[in-house]
mmCIF file of the N, C-alpha and C atoms, coordinates in Angstrom:
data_MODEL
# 
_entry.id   MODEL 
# 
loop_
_atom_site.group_PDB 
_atom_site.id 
_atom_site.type_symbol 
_atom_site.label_atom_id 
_atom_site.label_alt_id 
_atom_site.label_comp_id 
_atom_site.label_asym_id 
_atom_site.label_entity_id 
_atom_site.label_seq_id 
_atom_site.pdbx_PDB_ins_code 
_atom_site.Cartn_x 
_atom_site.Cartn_y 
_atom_site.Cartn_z 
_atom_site.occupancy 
_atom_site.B_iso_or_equiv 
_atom_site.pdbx_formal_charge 
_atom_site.auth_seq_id 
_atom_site.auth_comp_id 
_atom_site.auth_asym_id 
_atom_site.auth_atom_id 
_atom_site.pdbx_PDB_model_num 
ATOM 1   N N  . UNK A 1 1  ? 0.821   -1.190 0.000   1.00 0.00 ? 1  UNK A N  1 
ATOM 2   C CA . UNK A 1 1  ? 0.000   0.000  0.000   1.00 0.00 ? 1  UNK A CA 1 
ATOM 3   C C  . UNK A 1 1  ? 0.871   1.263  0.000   1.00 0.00 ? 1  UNK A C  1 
ATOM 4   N N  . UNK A 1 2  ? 1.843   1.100  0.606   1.00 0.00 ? 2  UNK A N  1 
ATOM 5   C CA . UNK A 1 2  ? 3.106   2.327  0.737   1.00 0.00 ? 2  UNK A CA 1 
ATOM 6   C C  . UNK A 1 2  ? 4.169   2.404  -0.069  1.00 0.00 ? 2  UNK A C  1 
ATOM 7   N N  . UNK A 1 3  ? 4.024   1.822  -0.893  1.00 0.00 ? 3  UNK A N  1 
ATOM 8   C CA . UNK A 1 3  ? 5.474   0.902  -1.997  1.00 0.00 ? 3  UNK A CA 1 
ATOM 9   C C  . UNK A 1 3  ? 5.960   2.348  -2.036  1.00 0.00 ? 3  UNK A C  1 
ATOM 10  N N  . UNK A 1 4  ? 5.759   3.396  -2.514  1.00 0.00 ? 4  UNK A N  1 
ATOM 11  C CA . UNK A 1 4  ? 6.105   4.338  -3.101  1.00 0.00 ? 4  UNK A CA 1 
ATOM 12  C C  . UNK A 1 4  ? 6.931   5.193  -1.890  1.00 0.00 ? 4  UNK A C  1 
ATOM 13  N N  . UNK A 1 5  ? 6.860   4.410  -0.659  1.00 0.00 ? 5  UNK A N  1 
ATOM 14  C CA . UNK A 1 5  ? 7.877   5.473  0.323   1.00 0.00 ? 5  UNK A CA 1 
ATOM 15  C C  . UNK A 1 5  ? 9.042   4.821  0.307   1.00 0.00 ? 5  UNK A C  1 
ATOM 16  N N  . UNK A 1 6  ? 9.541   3.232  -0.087  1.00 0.00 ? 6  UNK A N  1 
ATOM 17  C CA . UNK A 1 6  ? 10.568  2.623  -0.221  1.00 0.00 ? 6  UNK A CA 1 
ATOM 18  C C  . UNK A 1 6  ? 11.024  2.754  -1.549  1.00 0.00 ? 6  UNK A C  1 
ATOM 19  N N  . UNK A 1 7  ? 10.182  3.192  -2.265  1.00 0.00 ? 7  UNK A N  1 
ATOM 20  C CA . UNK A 1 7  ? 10.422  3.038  -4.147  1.00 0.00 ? 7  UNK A CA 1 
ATOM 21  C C  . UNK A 1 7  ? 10.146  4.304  -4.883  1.00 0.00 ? 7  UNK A C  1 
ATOM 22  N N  . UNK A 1 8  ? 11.313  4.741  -5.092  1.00 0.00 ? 8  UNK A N  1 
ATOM 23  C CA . UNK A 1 8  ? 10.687  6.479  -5.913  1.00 0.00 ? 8  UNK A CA 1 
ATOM 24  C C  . UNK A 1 8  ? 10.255  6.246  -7.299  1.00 0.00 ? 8  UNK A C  1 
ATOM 25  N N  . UNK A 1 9  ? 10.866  4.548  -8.205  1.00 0.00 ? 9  UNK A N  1 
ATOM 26  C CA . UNK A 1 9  ? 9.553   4.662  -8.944  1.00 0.00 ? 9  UNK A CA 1 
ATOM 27  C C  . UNK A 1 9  ? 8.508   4.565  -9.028  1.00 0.00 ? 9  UNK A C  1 
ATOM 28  N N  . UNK A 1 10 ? 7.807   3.898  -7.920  1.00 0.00 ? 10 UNK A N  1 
ATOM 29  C CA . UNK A 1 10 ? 6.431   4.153  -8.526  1.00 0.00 ? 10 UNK A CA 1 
ATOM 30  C C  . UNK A 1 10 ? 5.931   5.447  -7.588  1.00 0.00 ? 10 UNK A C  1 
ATOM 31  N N  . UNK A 1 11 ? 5.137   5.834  -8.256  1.00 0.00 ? 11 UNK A N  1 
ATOM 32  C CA . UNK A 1 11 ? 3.939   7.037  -8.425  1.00 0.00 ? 11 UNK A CA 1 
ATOM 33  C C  . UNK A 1 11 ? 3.677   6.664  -7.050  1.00 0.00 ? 11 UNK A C  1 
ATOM 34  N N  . UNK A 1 12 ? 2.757   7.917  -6.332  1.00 0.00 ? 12 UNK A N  1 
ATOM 35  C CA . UNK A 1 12 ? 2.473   8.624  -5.449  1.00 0.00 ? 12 UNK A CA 1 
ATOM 36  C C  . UNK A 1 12 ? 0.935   8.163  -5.923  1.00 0.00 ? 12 UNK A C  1 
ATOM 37  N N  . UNK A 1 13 ? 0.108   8.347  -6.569  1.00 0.00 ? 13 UNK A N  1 
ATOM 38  C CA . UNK A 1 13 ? -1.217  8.564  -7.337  1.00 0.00 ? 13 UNK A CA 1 
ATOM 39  C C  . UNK A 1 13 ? -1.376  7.555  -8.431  1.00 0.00 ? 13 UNK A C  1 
ATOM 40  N N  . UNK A 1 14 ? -2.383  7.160  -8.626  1.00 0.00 ? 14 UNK A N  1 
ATOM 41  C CA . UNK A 1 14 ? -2.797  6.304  -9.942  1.00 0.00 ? 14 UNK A CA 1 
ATOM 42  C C  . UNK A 1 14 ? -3.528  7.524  -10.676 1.00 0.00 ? 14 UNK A C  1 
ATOM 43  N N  . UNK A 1 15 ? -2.696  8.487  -10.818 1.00 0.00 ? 15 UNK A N  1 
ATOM 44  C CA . UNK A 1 15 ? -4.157  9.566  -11.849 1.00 0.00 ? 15 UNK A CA 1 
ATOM 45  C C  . UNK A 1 15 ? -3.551  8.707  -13.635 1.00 0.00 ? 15 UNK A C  1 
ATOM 46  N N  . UNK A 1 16 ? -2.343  8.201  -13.446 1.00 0.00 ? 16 UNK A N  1 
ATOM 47  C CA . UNK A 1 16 ? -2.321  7.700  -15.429 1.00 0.00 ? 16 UNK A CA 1 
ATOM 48  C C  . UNK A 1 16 ? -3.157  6.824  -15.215 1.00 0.00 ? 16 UNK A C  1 
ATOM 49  N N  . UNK A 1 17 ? -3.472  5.637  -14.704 1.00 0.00 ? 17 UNK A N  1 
ATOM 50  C CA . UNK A 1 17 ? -4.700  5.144  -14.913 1.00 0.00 ? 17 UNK A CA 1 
ATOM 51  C C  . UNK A 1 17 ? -5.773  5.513  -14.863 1.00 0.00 ? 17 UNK A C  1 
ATOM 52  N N  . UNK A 1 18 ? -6.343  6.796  -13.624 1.00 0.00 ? 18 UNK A N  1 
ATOM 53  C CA . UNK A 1 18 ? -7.500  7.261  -14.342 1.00 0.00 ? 18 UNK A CA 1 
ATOM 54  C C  . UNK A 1 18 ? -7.942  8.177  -15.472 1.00 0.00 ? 18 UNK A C  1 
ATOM 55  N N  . UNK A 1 19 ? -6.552  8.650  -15.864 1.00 0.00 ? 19 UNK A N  1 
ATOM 56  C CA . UNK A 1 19 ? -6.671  9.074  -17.156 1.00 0.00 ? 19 UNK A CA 1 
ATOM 57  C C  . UNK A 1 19 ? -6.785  8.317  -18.208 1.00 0.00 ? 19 UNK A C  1 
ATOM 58  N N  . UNK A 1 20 ? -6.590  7.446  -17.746 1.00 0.00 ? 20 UNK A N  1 
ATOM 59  C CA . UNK A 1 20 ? -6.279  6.364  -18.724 1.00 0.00 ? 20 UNK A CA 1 
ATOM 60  C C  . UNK A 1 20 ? -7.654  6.103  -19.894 1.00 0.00 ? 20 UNK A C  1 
ATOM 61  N N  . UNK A 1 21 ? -8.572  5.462  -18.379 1.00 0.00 ? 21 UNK A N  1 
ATOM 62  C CA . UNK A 1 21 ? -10.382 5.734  -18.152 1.00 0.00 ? 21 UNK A CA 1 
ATOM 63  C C  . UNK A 1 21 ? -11.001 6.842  -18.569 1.00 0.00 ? 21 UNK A C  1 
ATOM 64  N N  . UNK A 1 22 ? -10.755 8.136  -18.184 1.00 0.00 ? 22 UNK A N  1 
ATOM 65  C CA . UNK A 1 22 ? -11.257 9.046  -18.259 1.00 0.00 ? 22 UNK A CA 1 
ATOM 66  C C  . UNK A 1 22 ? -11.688 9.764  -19.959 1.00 0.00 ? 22 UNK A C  1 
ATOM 67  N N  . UNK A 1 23 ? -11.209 9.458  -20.738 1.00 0.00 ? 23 UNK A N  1 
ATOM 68  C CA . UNK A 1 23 ? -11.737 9.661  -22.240 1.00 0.00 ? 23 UNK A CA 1 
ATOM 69  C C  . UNK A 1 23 ? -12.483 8.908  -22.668 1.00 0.00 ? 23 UNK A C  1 
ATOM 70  N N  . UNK A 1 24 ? -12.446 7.606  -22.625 1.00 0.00 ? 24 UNK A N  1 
ATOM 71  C CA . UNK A 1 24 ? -13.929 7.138  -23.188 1.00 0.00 ? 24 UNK A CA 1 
ATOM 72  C C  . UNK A 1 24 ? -14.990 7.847  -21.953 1.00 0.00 ? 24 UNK A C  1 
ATOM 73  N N  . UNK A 1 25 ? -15.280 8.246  -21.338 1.00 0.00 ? 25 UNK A N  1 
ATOM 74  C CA . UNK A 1 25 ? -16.255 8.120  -20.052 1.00 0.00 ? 25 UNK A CA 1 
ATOM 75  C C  . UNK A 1 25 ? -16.071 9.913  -20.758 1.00 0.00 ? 25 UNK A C  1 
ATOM 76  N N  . UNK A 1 26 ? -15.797 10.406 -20.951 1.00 0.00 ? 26 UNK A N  1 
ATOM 77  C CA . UNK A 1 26 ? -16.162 11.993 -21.179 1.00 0.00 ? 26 UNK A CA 1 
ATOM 78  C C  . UNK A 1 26 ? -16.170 12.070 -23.064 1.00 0.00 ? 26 UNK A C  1 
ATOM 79  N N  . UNK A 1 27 ? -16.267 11.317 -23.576 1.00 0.00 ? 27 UNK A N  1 
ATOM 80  C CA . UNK A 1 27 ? -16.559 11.452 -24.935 1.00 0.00 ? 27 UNK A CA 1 
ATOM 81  C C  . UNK A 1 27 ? -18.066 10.525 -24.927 1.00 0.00 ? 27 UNK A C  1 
ATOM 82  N N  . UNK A 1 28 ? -18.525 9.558  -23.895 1.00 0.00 ? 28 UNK A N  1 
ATOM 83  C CA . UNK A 1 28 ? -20.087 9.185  -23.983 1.00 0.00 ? 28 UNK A CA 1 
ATOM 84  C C  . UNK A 1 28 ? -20.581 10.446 -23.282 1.00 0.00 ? 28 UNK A C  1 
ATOM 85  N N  . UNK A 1 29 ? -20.403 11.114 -22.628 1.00 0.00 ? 29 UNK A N  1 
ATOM 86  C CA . UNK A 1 29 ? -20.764 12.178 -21.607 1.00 0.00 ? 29 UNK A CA 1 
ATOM 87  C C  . UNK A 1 29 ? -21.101 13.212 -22.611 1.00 0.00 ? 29 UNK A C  1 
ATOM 88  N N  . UNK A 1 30 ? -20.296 13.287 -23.609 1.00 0.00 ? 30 UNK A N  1 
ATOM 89  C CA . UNK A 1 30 ? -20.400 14.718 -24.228 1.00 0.00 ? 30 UNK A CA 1 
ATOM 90  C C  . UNK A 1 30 ? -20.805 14.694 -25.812 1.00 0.00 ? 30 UNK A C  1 
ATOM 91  N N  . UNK A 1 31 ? -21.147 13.391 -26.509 1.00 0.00 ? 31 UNK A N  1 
ATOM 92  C CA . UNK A 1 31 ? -21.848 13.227 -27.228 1.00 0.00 ? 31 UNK A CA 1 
ATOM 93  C C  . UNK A 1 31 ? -22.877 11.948 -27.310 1.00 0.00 ? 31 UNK A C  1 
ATOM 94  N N  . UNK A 1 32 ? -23.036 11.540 -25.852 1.00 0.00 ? 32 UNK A N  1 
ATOM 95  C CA . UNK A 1 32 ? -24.502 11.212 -25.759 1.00 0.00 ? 32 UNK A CA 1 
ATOM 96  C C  . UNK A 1 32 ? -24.073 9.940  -25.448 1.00 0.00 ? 32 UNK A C  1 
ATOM 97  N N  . UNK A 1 33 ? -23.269 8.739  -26.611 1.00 0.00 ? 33 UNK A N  1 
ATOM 98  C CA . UNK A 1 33 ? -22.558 7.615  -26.533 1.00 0.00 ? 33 UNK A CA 1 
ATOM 99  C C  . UNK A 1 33 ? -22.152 7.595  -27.926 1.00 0.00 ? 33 UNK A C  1 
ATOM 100 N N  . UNK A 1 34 ? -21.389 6.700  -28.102 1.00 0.00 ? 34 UNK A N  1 
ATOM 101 C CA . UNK A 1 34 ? -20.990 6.206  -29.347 1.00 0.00 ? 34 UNK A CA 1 
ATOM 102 C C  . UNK A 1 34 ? -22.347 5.919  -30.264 1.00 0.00 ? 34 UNK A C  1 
ATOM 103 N N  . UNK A 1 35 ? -22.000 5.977  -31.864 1.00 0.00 ? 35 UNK A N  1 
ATOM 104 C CA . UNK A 1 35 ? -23.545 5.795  -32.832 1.00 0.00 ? 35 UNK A CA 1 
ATOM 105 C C  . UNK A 1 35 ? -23.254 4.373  -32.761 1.00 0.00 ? 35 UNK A C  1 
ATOM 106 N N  . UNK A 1 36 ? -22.450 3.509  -33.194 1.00 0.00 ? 36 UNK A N  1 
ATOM 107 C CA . UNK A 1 36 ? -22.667 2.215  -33.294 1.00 0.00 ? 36 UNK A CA 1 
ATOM 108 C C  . UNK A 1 36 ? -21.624 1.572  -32.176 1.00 0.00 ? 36 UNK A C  1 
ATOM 109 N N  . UNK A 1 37 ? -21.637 0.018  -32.201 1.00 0.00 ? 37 UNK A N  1 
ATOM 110 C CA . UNK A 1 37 ? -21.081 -0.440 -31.730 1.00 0.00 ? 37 UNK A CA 1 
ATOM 111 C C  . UNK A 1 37 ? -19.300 -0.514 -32.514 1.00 0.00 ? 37 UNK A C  1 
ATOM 112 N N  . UNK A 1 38 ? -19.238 -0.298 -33.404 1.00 0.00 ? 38 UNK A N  1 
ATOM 113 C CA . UNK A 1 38 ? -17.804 -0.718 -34.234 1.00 0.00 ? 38 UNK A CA 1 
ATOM 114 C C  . UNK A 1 38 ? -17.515 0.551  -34.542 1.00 0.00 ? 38 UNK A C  1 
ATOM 115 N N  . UNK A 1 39 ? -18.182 1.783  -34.167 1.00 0.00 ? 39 UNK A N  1 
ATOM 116 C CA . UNK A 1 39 ? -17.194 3.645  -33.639 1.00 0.00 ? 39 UNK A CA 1 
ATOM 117 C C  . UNK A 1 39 ? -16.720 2.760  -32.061 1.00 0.00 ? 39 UNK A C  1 
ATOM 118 N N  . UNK A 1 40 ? -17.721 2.248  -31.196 1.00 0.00 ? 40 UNK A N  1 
ATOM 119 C CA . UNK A 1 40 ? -16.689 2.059  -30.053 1.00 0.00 ? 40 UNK A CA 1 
ATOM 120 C C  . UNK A 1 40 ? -15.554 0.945  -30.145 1.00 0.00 ? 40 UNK A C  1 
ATOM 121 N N  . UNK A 1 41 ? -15.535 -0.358 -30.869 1.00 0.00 ? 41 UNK A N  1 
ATOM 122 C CA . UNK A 1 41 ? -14.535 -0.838 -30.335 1.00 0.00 ? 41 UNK A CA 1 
ATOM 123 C C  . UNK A 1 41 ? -13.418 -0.136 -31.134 1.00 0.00 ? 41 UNK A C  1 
ATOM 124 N N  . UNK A 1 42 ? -13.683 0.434  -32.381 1.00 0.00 ? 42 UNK A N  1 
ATOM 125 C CA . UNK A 1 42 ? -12.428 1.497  -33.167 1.00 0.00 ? 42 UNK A CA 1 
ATOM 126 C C  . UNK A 1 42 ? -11.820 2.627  -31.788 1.00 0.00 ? 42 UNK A C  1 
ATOM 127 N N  . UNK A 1 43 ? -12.743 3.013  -31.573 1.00 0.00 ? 43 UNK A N  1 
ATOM 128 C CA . UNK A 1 43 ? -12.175 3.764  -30.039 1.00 0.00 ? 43 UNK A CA 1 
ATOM 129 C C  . UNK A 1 43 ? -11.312 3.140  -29.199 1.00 0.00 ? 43 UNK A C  1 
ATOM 130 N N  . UNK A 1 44 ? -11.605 2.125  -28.563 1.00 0.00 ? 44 UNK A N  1 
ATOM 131 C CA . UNK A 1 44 ? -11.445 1.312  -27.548 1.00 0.00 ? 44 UNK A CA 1 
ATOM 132 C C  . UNK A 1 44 ? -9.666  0.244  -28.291 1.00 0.00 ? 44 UNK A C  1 
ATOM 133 N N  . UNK A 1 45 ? -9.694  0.523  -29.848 1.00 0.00 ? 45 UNK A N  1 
ATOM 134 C CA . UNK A 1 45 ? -8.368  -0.428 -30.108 1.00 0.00 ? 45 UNK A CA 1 
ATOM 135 C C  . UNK A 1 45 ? -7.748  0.858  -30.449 1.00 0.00 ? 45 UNK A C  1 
ATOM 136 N N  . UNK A 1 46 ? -7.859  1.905  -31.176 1.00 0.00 ? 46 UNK A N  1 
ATOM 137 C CA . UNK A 1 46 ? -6.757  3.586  -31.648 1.00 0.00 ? 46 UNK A CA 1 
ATOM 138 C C  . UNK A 1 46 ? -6.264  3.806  -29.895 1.00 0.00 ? 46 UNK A C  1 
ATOM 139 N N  . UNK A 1 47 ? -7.419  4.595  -29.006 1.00 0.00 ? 47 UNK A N  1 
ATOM 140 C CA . UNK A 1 47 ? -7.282  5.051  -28.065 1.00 0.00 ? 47 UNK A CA 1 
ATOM 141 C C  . UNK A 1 47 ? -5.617  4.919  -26.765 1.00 0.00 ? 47 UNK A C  1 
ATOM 142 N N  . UNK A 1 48 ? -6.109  2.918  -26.536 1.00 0.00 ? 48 UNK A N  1 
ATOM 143 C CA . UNK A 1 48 ? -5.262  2.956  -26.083 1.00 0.00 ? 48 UNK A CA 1 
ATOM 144 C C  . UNK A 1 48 ? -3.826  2.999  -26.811 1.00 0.00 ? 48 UNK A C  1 
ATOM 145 N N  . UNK A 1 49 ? -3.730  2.714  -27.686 1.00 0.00 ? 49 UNK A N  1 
ATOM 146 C CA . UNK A 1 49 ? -2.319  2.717  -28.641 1.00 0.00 ? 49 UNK A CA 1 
ATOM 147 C C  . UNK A 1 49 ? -1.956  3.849  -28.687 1.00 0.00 ? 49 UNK A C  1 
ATOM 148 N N  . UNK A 1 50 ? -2.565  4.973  -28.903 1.00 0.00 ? 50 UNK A N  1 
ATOM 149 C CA . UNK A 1 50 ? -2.265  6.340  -28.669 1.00 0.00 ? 50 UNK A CA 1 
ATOM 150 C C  . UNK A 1 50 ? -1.466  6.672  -27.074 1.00 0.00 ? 50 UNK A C  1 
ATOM 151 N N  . UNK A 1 51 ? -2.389  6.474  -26.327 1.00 0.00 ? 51 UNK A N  1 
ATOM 152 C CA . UNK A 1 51 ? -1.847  6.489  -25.142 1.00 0.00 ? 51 UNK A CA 1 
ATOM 153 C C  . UNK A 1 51 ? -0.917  6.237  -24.855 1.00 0.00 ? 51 UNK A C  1 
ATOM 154 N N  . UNK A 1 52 ? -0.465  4.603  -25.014 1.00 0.00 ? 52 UNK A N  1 
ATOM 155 C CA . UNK A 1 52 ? 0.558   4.077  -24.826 1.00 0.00 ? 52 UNK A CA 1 
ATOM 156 C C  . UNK A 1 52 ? 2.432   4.721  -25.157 1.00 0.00 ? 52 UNK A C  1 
ATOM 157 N N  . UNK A 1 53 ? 2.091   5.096  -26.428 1.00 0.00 ? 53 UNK A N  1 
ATOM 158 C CA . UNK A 1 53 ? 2.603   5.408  -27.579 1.00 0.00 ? 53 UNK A CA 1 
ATOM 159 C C  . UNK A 1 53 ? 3.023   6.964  -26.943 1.00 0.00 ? 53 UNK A C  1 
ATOM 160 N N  . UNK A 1 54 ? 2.417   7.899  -26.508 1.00 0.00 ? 54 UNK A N  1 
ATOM 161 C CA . UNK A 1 54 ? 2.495   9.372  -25.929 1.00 0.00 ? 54 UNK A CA 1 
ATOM 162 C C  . UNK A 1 54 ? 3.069   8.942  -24.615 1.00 0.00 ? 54 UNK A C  1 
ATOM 163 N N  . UNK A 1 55 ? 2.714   7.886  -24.313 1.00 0.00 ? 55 UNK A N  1 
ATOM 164 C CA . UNK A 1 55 ? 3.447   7.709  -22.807 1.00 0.00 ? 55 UNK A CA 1 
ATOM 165 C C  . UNK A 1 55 ? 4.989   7.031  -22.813 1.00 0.00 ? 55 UNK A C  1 
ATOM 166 N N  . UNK A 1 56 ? 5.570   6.819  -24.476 1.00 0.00 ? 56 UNK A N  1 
ATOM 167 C CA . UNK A 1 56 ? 6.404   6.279  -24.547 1.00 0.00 ? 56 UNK A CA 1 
ATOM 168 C C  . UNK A 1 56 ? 7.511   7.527  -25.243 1.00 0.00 ? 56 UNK A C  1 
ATOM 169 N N  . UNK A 1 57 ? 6.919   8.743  -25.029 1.00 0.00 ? 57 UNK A N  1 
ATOM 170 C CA . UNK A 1 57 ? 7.395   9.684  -25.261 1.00 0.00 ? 57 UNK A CA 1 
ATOM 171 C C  . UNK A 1 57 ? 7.625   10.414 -26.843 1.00 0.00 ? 57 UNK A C  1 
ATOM 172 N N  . UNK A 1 58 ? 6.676   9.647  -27.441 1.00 0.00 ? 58 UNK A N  1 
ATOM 173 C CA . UNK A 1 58 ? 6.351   10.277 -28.850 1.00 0.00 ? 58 UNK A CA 1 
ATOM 174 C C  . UNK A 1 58 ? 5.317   11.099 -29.034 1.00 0.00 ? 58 UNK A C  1 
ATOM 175 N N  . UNK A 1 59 ? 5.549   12.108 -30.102 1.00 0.00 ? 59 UNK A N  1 
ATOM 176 C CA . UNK A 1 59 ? 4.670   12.781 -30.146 1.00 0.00 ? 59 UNK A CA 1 
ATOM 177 C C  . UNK A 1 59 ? 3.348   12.486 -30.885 1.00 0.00 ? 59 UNK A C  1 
ATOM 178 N N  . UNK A 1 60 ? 2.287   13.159 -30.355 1.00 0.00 ? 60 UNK A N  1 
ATOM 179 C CA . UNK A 1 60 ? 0.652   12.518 -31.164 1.00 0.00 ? 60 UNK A CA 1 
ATOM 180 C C  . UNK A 1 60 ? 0.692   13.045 -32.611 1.00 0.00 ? 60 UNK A C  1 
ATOM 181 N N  . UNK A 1 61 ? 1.258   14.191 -32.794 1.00 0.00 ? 61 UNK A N  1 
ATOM 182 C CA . UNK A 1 61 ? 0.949   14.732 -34.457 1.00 0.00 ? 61 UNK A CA 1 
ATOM 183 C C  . UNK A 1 61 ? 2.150   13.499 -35.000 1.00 0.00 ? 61 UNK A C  1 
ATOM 184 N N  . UNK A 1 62 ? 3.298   13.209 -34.731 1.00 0.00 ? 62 UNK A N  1 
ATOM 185 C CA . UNK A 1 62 ? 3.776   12.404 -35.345 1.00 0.00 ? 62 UNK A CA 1 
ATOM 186 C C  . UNK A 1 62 ? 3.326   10.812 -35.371 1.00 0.00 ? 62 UNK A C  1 
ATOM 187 N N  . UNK A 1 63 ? 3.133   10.471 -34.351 1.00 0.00 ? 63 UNK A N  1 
ATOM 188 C CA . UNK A 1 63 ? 2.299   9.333  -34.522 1.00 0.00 ? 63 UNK A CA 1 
ATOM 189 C C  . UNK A 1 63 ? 0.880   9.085  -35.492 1.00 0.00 ? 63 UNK A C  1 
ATOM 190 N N  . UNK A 1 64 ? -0.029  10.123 -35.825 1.00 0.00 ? 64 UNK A N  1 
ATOM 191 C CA . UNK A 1 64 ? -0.852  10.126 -36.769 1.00 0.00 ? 64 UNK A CA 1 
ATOM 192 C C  . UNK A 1 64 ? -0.635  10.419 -38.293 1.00 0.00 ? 64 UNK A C  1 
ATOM 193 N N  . UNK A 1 65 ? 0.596   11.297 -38.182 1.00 0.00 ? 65 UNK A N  1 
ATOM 194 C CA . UNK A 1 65 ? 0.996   11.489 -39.789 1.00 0.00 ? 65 UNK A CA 1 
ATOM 195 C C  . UNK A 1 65 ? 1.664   9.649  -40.050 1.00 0.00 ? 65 UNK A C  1 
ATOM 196 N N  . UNK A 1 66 ? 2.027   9.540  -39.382 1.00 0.00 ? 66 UNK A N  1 
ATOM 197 C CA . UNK A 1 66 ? 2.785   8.355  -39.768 1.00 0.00 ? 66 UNK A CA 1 
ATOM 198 C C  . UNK A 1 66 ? 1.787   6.872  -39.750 1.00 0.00 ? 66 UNK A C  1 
ATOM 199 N N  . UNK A 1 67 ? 0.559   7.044  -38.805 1.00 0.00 ? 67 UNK A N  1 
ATOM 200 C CA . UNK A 1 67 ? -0.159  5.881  -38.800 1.00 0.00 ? 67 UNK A CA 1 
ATOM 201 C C  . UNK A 1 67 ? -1.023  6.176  -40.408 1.00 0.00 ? 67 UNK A C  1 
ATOM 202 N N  . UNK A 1 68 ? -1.608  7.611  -41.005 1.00 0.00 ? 68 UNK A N  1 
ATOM 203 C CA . UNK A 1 68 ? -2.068  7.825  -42.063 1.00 0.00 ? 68 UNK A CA 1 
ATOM 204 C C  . UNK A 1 68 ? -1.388  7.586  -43.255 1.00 0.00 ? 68 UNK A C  1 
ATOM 205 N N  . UNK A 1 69 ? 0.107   7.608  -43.175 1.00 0.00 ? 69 UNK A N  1 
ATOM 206 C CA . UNK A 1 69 ? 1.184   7.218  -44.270 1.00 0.00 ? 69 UNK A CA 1 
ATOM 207 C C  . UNK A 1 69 ? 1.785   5.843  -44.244 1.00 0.00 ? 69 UNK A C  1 
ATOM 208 N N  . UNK A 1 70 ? 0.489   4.971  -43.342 1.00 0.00 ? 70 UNK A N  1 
ATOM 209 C CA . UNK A 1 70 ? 0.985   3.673  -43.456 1.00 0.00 ? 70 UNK A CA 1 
ATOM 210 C C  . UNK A 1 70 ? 1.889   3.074  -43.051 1.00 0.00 ? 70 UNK A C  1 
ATOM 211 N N  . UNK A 1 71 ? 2.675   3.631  -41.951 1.00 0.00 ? 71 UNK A N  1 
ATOM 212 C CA . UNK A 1 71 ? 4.026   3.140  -41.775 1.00 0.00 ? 71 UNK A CA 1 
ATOM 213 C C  . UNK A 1 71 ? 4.208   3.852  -39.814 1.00 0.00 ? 71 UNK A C  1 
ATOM 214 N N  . UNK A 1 72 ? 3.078   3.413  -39.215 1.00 0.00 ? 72 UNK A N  1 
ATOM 215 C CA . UNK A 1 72 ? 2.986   3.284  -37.781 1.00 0.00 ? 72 UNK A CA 1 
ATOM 216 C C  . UNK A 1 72 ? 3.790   3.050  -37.143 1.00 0.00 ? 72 UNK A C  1 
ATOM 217 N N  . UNK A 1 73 ? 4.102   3.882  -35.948 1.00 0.00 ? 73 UNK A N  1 
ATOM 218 C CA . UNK A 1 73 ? 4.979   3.542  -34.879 1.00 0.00 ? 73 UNK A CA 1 
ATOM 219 C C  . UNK A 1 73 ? 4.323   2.085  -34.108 1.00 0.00 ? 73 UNK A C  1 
ATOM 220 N N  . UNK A 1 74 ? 5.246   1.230  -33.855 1.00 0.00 ? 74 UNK A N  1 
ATOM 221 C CA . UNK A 1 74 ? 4.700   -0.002 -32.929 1.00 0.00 ? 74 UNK A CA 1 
ATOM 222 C C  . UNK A 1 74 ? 4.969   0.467  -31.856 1.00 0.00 ? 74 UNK A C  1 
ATOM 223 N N  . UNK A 1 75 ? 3.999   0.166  -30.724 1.00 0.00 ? 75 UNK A N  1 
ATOM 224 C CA . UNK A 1 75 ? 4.472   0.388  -29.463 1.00 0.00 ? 75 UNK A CA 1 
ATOM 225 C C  . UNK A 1 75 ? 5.323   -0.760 -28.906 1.00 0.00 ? 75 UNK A C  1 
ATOM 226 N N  . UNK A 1 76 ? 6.411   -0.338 -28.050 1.00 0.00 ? 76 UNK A N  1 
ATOM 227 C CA . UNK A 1 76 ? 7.026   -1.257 -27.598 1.00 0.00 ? 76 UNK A CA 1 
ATOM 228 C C  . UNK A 1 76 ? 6.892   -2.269 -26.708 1.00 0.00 ? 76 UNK A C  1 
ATOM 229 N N  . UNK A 1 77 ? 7.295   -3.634 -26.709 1.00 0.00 ? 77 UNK A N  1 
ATOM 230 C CA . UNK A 1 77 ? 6.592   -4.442 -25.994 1.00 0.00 ? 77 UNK A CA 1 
ATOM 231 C C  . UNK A 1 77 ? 7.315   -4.573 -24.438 1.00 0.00 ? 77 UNK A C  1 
ATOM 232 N N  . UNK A 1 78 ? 6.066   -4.977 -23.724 1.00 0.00 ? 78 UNK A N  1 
ATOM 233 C CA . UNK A 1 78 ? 6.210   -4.585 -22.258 1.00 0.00 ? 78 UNK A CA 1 
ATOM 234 C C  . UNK A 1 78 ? 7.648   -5.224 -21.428 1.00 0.00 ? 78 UNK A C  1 
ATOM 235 N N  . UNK A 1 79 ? 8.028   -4.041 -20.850 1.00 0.00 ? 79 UNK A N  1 
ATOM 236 C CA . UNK A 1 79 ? 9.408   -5.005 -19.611 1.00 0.00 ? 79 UNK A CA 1 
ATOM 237 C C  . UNK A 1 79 ? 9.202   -6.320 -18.797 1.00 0.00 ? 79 UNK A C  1 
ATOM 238 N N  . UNK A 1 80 ? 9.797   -7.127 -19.086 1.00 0.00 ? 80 UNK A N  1 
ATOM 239 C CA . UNK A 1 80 ? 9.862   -8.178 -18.578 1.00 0.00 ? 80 UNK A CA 1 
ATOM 240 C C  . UNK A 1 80 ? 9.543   -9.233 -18.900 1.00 0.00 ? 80 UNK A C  1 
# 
């Protein structure tokens, strides 16, 4: 429960995970919900890859010119 007073890496707060959450849950909020079911799982597979991808210290305009020119950044696969 305290990891973070023996361990300065991890975080103090889980706010990246609730950010994580927090965009699908304020894009049904603010246009009502998704129109179909296959706008959400397109959401639900871009979204997090984006995320991931910005959290891996790339930038979002470059990551979209490059996912539109066919030739996508992969996100890297997990430690360990």
């Amino acid at each position: 429960m305290l990891l973070f007073v023996s361990d300065p890496a991890v975080p103090f707060t889980n706010n990246l995970g609730k950010r994580a959450i927090r965009m699908p849950k304020v894009k049904q909020k603010i246009s009502g919900s998704f129109r179909t079911l296959l706008d959400t799982q397109n959401f639900c597979v871009v979204r997090p890859c984006l995320d991931t991808l910005h959290k891996q210290g790339h930038g979002m305009l470059d990551i979209l010119q490059r996912a539109f020119a066919e030739n996508p950044i992969q996100p890297a696969p997990p430690p360990g």
